[in-house]
FILO-276249 format. One line per field, with one value per residue (C-alpha): residue number from 1; x negated, y negated, z negated. Coordinates in nm, 4 decimals, always signed. Each point is the difference from the previous one (the first is absolute). Last residue first. Layout:
BEGIN
n = c(NUM	...)
x = c(X	...)
y = c(Y	...)
z = c(Z	...)
END
This chain:
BEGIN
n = c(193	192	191	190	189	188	187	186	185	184	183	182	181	180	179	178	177	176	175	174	173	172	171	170	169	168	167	166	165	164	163	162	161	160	159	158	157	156	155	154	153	152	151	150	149	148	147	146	145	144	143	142	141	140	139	138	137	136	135	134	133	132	131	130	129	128	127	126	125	124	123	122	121	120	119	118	117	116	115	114	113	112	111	110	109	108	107	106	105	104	103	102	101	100	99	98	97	96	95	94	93	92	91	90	89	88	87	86	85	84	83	82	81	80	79	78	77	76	75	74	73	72	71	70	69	68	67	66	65	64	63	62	61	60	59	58	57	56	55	54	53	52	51	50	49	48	47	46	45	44	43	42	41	40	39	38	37	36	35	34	33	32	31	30	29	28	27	26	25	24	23	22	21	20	19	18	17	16	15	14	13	12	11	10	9	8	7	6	5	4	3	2	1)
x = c(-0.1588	-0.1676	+0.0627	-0.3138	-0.1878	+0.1740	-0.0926	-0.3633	-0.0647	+0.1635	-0.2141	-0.3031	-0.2148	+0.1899	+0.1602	+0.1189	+0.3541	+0.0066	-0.1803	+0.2476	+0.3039	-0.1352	-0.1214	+0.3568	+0.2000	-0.2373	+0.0962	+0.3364	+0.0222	-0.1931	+0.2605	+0.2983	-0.1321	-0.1087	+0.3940	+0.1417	-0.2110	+0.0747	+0.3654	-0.0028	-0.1853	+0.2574	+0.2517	-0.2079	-0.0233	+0.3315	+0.0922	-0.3154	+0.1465	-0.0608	-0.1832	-0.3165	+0.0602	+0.1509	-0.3207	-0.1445	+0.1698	-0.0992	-0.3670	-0.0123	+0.1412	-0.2018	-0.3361	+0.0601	+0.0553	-0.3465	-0.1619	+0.1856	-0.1959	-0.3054	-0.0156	+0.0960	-0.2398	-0.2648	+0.1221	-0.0694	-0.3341	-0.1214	+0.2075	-0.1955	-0.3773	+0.0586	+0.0458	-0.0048	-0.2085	+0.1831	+0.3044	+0.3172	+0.0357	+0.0369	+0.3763	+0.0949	-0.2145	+0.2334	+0.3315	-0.0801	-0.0764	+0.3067	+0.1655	-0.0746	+0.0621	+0.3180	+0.0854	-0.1294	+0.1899	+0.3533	-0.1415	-0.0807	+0.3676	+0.1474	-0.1900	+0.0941	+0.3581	-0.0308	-0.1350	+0.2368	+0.3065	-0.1281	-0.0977	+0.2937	+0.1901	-0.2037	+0.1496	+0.3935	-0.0545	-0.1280	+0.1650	-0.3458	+0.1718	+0.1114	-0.2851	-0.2037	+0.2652	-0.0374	-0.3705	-0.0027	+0.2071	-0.2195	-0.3075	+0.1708	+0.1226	-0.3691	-0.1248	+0.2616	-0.1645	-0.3160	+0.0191	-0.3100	-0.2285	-0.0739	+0.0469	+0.0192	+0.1332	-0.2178	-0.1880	-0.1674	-0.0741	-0.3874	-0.2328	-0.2198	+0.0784	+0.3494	-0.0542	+0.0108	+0.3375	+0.1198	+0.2929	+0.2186	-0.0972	+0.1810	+0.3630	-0.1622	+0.0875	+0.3553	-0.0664	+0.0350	-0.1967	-0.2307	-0.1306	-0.0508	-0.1618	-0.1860	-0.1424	-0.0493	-0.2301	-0.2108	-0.0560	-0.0732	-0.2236	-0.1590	-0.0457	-0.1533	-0.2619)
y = c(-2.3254	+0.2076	+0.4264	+0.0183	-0.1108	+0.2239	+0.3145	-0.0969	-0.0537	+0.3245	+0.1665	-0.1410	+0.3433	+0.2606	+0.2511	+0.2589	-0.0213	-0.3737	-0.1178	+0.2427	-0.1265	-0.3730	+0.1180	+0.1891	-0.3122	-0.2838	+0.3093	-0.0399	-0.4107	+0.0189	+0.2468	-0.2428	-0.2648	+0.1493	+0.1202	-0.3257	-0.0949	+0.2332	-0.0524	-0.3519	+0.0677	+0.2776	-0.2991	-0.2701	+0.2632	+0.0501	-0.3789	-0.0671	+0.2988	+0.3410	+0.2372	-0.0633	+0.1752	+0.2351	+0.0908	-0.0543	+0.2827	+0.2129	-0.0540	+0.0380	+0.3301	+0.1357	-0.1946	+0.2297	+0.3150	-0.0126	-0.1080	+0.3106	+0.1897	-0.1848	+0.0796	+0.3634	+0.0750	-0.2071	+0.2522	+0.3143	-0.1422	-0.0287	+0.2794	+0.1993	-0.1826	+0.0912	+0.3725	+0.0623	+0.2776	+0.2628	+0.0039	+0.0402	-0.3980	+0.0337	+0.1003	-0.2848	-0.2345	+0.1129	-0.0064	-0.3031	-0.1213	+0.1772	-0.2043	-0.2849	+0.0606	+0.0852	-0.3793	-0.1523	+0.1282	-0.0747	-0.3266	-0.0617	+0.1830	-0.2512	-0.2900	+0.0801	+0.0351	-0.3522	-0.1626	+0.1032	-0.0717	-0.3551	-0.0207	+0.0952	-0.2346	-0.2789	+0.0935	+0.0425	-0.3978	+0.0693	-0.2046	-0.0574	+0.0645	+0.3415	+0.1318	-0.1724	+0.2195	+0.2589	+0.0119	-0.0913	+0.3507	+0.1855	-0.1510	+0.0994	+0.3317	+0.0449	-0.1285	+0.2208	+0.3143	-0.0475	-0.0652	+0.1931	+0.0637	+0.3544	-0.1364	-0.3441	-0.2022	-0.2984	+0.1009	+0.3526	+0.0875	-0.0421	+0.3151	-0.1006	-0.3598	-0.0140	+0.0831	-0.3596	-0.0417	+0.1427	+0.2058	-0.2506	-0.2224	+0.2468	-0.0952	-0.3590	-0.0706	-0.0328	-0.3942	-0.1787	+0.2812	+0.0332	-0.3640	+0.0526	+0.3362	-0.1259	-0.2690	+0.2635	+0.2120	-0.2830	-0.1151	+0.3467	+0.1180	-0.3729	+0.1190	+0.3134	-0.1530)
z = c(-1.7392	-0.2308	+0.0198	+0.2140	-0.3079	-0.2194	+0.2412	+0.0100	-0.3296	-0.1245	+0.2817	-0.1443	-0.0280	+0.1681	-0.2931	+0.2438	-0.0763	-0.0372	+0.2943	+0.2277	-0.1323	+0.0499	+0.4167	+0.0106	-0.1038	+0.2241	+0.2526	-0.0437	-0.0470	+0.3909	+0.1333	-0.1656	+0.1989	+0.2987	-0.0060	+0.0033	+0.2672	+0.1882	-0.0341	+0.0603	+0.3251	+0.0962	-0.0474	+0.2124	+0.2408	+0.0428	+0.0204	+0.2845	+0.1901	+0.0069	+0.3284	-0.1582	-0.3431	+0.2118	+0.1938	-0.3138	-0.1581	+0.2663	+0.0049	-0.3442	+0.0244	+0.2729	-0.1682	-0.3160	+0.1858	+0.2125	-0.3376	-0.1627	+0.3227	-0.1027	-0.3202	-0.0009	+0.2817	-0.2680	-0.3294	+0.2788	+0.0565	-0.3379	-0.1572	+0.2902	-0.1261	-0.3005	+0.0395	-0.3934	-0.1273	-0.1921	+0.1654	-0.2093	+0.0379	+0.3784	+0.0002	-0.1884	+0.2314	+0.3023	-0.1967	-0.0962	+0.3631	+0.1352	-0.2960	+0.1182	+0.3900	-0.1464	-0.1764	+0.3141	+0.2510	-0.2390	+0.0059	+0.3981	+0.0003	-0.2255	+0.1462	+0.3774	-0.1244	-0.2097	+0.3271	+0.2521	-0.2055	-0.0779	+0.3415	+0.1526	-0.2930	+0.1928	+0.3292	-0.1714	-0.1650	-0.3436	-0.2985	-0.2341	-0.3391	+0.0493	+0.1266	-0.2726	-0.2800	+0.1602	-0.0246	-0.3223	-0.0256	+0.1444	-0.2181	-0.2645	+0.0585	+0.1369	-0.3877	-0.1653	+0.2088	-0.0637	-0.3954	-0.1015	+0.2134	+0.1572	+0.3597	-0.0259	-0.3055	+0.0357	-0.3801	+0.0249	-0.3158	-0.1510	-0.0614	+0.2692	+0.1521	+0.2356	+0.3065	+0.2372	+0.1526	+0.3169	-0.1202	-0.0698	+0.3324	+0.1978	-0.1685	-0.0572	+0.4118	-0.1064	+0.1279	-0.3136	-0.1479	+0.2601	-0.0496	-0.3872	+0.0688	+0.2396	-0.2279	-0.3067	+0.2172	+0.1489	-0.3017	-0.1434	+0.3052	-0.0977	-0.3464	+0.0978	+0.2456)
END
């Protein structure tokens, strides 16, 4: 189950990035193991803010590219404000929730079954969020012709790409530093054409 929350994970964060959509995505990754660093630059990772600047400006550079007619820039606009603010939504319903098990670590017995059910309100409002913004990015995605989406299908792809070389990165990093039995192996063989 956590590899295909990873999967799933590192696919819509390669669609939301050609899309702006990654700005939410950020903080929606798997926590990183105990005693590790966070690694996608959310909240408390290291390099947030370079990887938005990023992202913004791949965006800017797609929204340059694809030569909106003034409906289709309404949905461009439409789409990267509801994405902001779905973001922006996100990114304090986060730290409500940190705030929330912060305060319940001076307890001395845990209410499990509260950081249960306040961690699943969480979820499903950030679901709520998630579908808003993809929901308006593919109503623009829809409202582009065959050229435009032959461009934001370049980019994609593009981007799947350099996801997938990322994590084959993280996954030989990560067999180093903990010593996982043919992880040398593994990386040179994915290094042969």
């Amino acid at each position: 189950m956590g590899k295909q929350y990873r999967i799933l994970t590192a696919a819509a964060a390669a669609i939301a990035l050609s899309f702006g959509a990654a700005h939410a995505a950020t903080n929606d990754a798997p926590p990183p193991p105990p005693g590790g660093q966070a690694m996608m630059g959310g909240p408390g990772g290291p390099g947030g803010h370079r990887m938005e600047m990023r992202m913004q400006k791949q965006l800017d550079e797609l929204h340059g590219q694809l030569k909106l007619n003034a409906d289709q820039e309404k949905l461009w606009q439409t789409a990267l404000t509801t994405m902001k603010q779905n973001h922006q939504a996100m990114r304090e319903s986060h730290k409500q929730m940190r705030d929330q098990f912060k305060s319940m670590e001076n307890q001395p017995i845990l209410d499990l079954n509260a950081m249960h059910a306040a961690h699943q309100k969480l979820d499903e409002q950030n679901t709520q969020l998630r579908e808003q913004t993809a929901t308006a990015w593919l109503n623009f995605y829809n409202g582009l012709n065959d050229q435009q989406k032959t461009t934001v299908s370049t980019a994609l792809k593009k981007h799947f790409a350099k996801m997938h070389e990322h994590e084959q990165k993280m996954h030989e990093r990560w067999g180093k530093q903990h010593g996982a039995p043919g992880a040398a192996a593994g990386a040179s063989a994915t290094a042969k054409p």
